[in-house]
C-alpha positions as CSV (number, residue, x, y, z in Angstrom):
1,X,12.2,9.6,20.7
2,X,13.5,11.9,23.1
3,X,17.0,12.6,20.4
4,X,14.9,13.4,17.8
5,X,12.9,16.5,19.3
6,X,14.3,20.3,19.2
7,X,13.3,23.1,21.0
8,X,11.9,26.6,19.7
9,X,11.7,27.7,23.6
10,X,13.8,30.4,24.8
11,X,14.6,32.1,21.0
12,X,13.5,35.7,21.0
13,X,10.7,36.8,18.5
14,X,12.7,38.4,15.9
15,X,14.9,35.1,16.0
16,X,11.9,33.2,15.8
17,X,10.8,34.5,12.7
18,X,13.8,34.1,11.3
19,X,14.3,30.6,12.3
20,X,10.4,30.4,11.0
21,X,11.6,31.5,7.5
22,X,14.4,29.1,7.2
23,X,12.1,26.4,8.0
24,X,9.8,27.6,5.6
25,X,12.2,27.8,2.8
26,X,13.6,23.7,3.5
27,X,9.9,22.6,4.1
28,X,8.8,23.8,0.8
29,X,12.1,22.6,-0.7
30,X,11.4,19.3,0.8
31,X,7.7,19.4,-0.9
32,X,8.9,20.3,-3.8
33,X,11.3,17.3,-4.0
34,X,9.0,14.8,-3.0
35,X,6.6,15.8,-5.3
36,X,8.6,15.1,-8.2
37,X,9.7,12.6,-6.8
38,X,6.0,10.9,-7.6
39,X,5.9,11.4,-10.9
40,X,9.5,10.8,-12.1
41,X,9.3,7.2,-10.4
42,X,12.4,4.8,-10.3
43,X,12.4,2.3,-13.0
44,X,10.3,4.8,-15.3
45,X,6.9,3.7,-16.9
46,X,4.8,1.0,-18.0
47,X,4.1,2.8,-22.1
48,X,0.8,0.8,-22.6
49,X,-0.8,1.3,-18.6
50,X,1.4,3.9,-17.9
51,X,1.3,2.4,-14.4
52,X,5.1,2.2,-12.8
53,X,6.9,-0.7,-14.5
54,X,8.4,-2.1,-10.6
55,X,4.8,-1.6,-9.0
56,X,5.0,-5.2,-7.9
57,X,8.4,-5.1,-6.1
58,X,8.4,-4.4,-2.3
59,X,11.4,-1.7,-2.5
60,X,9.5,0.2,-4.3
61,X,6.2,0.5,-2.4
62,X,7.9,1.6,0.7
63,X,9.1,3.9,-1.9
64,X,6.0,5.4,-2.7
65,X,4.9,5.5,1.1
66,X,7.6,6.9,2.3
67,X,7.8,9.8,-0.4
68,X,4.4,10.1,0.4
69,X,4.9,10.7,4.1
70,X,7.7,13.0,3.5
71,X,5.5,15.0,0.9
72,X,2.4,15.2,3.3
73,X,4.6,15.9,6.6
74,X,6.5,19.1,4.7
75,X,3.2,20.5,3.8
76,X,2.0,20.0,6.8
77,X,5.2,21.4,8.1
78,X,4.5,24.5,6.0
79,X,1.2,25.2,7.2
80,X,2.1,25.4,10.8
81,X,4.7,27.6,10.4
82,X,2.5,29.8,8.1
83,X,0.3,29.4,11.4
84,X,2.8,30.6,13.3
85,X,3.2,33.6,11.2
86,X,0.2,34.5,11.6
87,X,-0.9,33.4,15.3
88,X,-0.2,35.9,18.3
89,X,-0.3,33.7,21.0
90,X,3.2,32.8,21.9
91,X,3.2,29.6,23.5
92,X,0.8,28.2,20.6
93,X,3.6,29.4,18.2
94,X,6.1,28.2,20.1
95,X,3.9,24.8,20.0
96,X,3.5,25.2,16.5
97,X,7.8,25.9,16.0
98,X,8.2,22.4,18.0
99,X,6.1,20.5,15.9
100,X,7.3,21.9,12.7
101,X,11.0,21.0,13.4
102,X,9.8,17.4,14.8
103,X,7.9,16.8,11.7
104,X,10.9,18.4,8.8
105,X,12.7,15.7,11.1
106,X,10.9,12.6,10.3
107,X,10.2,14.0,6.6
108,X,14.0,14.1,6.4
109,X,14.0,10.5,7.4
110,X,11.0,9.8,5.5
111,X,13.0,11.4,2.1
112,X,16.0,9.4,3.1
113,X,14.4,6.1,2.8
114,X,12.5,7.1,0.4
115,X,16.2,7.2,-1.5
116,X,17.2,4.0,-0.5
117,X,14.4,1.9,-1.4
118,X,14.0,3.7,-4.9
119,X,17.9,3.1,-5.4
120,X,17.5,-0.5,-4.5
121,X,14.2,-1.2,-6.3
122,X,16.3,-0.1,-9.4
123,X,19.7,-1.7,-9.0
124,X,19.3,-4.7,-6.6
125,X,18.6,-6.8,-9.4
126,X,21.8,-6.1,-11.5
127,X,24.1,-4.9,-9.0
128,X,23.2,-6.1,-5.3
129,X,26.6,-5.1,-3.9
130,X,25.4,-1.6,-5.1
131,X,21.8,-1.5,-3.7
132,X,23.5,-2.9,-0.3
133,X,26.2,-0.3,0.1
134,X,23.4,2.7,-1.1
135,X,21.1,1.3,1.9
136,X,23.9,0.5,4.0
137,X,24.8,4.5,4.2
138,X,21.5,5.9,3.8
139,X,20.7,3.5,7.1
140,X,23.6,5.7,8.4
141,X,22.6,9.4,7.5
142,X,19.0,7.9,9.2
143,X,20.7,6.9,12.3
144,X,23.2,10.1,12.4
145,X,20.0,12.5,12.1
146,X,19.3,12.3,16.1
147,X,20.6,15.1,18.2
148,X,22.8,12.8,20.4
149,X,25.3,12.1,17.3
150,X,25.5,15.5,15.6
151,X,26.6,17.1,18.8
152,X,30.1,15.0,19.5
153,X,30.5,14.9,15.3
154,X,30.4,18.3,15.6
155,X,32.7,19.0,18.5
156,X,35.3,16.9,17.0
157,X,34.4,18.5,13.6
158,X,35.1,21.7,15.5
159,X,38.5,20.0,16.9
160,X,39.6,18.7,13.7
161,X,39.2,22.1,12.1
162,X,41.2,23.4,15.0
163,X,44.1,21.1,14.1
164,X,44.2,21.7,10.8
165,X,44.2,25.4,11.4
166,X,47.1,25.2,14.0
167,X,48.8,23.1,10.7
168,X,48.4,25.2,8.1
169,X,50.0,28.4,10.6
170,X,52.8,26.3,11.5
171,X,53.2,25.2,7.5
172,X,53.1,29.0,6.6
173,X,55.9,29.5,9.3
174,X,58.1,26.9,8.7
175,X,57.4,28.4,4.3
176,X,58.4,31.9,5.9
177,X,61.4,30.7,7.7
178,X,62.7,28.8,4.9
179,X,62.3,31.6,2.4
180,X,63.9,33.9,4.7
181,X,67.3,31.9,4.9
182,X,67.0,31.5,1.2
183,X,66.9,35.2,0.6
184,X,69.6,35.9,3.2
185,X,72.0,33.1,1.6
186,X,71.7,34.6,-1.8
């Protein structure tokens, strides 16, 4: 679990409550999401019951616990950094800043399979090879969220945008150089 958990320690106050804001803005985005996501079910509604027409399939009941999770974690997320807001204590608001960003974590998880398993509840029985790639890349994004693979994708995103900046100099040059024996020839 240990790749998973971020640190608010060591950020200065008026960082902190900046970094608090942001947080507030993608918990309450992430609510917001989920939410809907609750009532605008995959696979729509029975018209007679009006009870979800794939209530029986397994896909979608991790579905609807997982959205649930992810709802109930970012509003839970949102009340401890409203807590942090307004708490003067500093190492209970750091607290509070830990488990805020540990818990938009797993809600960010939580959303993501809530993706998959909606996506496969509604296609895996027309188009399996669909519903398997969709799971197969979510499953990735999942895996990819844990803090010791962002770091070297973003060192050798960092590298690759190096190279390409080094390219598009030496591209501009070798433009330059070639449209100043052009001019001198004619």
């Amino acid at each position: 679990m240990e790749g998973w958990i971020r640190s608010g320690y060591g950020v200065s106050r008026s960082q902190r409550k900046d970094m608090v804001n942001t947080l507030s803005v993608v918990a309450g985005l992430l609510a917001t999401l989920t939410f809907a996501a609750a009532f605008q079910v995959p696979g729509g509604f029975n018209g007679e019951s009006g009870s979800p027409l794939l209530l029986q399939r397994a896909a979608f009941q991790v579905f609807m616990v997982s959205n649930s999770f992810a709802m109930c974690g970012s509003m839970a997320a949102l009340f401890f950094l409203l807590w942090v807001t307004l708490t003067g204590r500093v190492t209970t608001s750091f607290l509070l800043l830990d488990l805020s960003i540990t818990m938009l974590q797993l809600c960010f998880g939580a959303t993501l399979l809530s993706f998959m398993t909606g996506v496969y509840a509604t296609t895996s029985h027309n188009t399996l090879w669909l519903a398997i790639v969709i799971c197969g890349l979510c499953s990735t994004f999942i895996f990819l969220l844990r803090e010791p693979f962002i770091s070297p994708v973003a060192q050798t995103f960092k590298r690759a945008l190096r190279i390409v900046a080094r390219l598009k100099f030496f591209c501009f040059h070798c433009l330059r150089v070639w449209r100043n024996r052009i001019l001198r020839n004619e």
